[in-house]
N, C-alpha and C positions, 0 to 999 in steps of 0.2 A: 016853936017857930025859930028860935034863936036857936035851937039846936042843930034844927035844917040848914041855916045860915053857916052855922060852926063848921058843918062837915062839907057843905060847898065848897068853901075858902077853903079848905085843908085840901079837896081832890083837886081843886082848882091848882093850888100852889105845886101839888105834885106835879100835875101834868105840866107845868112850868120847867120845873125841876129836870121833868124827864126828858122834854127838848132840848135844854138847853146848855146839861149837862153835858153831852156827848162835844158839842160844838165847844165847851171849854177847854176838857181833857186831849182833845185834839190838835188844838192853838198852843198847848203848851206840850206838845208830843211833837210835833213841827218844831218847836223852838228847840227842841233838845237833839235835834238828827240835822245838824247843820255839818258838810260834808270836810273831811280831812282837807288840808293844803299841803302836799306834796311836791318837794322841787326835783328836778331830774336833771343831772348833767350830762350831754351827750357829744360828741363829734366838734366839741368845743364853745357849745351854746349850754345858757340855763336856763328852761323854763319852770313854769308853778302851776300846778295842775290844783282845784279842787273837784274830788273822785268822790263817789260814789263805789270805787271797785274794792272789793273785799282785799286782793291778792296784789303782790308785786306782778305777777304776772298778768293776773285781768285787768290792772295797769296799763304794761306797757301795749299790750291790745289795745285797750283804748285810744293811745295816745296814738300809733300807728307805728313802735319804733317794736320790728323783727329782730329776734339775736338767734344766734345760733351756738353752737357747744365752745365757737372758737372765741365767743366776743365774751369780754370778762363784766359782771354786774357785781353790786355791791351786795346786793340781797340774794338770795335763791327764791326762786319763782314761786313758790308757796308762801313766803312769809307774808304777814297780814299787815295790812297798811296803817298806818298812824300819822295825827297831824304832827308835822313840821320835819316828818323823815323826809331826808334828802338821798335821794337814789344817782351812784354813779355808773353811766355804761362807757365802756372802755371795747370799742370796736374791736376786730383784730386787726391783725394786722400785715398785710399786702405788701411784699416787698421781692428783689429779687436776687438768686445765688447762683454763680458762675462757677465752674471748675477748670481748673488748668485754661484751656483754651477752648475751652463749650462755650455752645449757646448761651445765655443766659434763661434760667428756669425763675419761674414764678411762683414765688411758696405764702402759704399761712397761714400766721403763728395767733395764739393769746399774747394781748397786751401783758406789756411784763418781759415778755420772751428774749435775752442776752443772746448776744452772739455765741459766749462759748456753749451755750443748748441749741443753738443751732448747729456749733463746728462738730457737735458731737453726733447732732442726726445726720448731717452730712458725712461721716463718716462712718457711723452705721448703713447706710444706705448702698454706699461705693467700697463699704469692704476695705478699706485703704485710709490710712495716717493723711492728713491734710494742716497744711498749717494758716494761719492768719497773722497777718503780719499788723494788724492795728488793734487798736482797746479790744480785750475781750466780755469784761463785764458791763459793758455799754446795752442799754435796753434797744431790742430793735426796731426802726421808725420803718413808718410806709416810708416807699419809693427808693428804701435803701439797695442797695447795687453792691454785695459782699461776694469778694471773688476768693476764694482758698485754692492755693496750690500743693498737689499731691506730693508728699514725702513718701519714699521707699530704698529702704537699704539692702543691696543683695551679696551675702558674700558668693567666692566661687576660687575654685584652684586652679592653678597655670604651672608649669614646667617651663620653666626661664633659661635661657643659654645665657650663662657668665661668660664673657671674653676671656681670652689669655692676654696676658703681657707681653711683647715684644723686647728683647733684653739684647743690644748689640755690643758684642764682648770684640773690642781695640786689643788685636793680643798680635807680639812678637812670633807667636806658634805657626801661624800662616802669614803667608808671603804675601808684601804689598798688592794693593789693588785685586785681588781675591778674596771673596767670602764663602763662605761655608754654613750651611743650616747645619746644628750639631746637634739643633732639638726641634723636633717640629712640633707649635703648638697646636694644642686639646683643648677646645671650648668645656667649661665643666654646666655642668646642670644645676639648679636647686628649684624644685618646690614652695610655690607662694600660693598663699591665703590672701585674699585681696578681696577688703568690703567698698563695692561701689557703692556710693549715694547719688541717687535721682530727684531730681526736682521738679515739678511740674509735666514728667516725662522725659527727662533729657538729664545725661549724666552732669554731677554737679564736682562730683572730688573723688578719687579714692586713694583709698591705705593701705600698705602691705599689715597685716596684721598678724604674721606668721612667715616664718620660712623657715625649709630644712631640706639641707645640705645633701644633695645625691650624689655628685663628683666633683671633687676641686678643679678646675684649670690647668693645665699644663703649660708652664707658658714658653714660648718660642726663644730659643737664644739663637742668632749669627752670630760667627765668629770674623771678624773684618780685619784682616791682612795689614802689620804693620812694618812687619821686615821687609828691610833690603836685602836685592840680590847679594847672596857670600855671607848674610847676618847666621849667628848659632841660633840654636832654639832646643829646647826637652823634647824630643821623640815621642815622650811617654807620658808628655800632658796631656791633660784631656782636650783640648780646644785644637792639637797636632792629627790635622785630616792627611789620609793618604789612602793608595790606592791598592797598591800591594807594596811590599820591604821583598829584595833583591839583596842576595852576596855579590859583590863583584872585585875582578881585581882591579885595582887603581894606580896609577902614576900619576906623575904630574911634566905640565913644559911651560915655557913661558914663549915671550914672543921673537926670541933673538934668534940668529942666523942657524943657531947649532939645532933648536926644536924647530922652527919652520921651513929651514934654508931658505929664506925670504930676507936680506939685509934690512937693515934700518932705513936707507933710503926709498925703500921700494913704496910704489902708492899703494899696494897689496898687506905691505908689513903693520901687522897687528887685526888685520881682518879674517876674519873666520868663514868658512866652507858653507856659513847662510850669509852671510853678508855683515854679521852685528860687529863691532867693534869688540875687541877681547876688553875683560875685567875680571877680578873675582868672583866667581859664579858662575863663568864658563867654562861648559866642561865639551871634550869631545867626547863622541860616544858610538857606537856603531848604529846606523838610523835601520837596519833591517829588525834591530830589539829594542830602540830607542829611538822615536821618530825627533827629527828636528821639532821647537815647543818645546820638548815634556819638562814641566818643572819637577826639579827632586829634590830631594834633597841629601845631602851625603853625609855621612857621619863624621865629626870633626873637623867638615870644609862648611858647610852651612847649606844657605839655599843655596839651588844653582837651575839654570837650563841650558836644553842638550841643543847647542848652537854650532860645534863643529863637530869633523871627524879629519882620520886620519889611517893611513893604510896598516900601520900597526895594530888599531883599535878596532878588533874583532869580536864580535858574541860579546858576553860579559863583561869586558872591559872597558874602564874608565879614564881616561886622560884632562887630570883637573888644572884650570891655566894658574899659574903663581905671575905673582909683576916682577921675580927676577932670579936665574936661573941657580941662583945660589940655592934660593929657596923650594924650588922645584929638583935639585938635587939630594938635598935633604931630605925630603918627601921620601922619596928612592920610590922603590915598589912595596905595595901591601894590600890584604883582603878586607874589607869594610863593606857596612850596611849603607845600603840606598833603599830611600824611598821616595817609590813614581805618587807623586802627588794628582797626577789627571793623567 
């Protein structure tokens, strides 16, 4: 009977055993799956999540925050969660880029993203140099407003016309108040290389960076008249213009009774068959070969113009006035070079 009793109590205690066991092993399987604390920083807030989610990713699911390729996370979306990680999402980021004088366009970037990775996609993009003129290693913020204006250097060659000089030669050679072109200027050429620079579209500077010499310049000389009438001068200078050189024969008169037969009293005496007063330099001359005007000039008498005549003085012949008849005898007769200056 005590043995029956013995094994009661033993299936009894089992069957205890076997309820109540399960309800222990449970209460402390519950105590040990108490859920991670995860903090998350986002869009400028921190919160503290306790998850249940295996993943960074069935995470942010949870919580309701979407990223995409462009928004930056501290984790990759696989890695498995632990208490007291702290997760940072770094949006992207929304900002806008202007060129030269465009619209503004709306771009974006990962957090992180500098201006000069942007100046460089913008320049991949347009094919074309662009500059920024503020901080380049500055991270880029929303609502940022970066305008880059377009750099482009273009060389190119040109045919330049040089000027000539203007040289006015004061010479004895030619008779007052007459000048004479002795050289007429030649613009000369040269060849330039010239790099213009462009700035936002619009020329900024340019450089001659090259040139070569195709023709020098020629430059202009006038020869500008500084003798007086009856002054000498070299024939056979360079700056001595004339028209054509004449032999002729030559005398000379002066003004008194015995060359004019005009006395000293007379209102006539000393005026010449054009009207001018006599001087040295007046010659008569026969106006059929030598119109009244012609300036000439005579060999050993200097300049002169053909302001009378006289009934001796036929064809070829000259009649040069002297101021007194001593000296106009002297003269006598003789063959000498003229030259008609016009």
């Amino acid at each position: 009977m005590h043995r029956i009793r013995a094994v009661c109590a033993v299936l009894g205690f089992a069957l205890v055993a076997t309820i109540l066991l399960p309800l222990v092993v449970f209460d402390f399987t519950a105590a040990d799956e108490d859920f991670p604390i995860v903090t998350i920083h986002h869009s400028g807030q921190v919160h503290q999540h306790e998850t249940a989610a295996q993943t960074v990713g069935e995470l942010m699911q949870t919580v309701g925050i979407i990223t995409t390729e462009l928004d930056r996370v501290s984790y990759p979306s696989g890695a498995y969660i632990y208490h007291g990680m702290e997760i940072r999402v770094n949006p992207a980021i929304r900002f806008y880029v202007a060129t030269d004088s465009n619209a503004p366009i709306q771009w974006t970037v990962r957090y992180g993203t500098t201006v000069a990775d942007i100046l460089a996609q913008v320049q991949d993009r347009y094919d074309k140099a662009f500059l920024y003129t503020y901080e380049l290693d500055r991270q880029v913020a929303t609502r940022d407003r970066l305008q880059f204006t377009s750099w482009r250097s273009r060389y190119y060659t040109e045919i330049v016309e040089i000027a000539y000089e203007v040289i006015q030669n004061h010479t004895g050679a030619v008779r007052y108040g007459r000048t004479h072109a002795r050289q007429r200027g030649v613009p000369g050429e040269q060849e330039v290389t010239v790099n213009v620079v462009y700035i936002g579209g619009y020329e900024d500077s340019r450089t001659i960076t090259e040139t070569y010499m195709i023709s020098v310049p020629v430059d202009a000389i006038y020869d500008i008249g500084t003798a007086q009438l009856g002054a000498l001068t070299n024939p056979n200078a360079p700056d001595f213009h004339y028209v054509r050189r004449v032999r002729m024969h030559a005398t000379a008169y002066c003004a008194c009774i015995l060359c004019t037969g005009r006395p000293a009293y007379s209102h006539l005496s000393g005026v010449t068959a054009s009207g001018r007063r006599v001087q040295h330099g007046i010659v008569a001359v026969d106006t059929s070969v030598i119109p009244f005007g012609t300036h000439l000039y005579v060999e050993g008498y200097g300049f002169a113009v053909a302001a009378d005549r006289g009934s001796a003085i036929v064809g070829y012949s000259i009649d040069l006035f002297m101021y007194n008849h001593a000296d106009a005898l002297r003269f006598g007769r003789r063959d000498l070079n003229v030259w008609i200056l016009n």
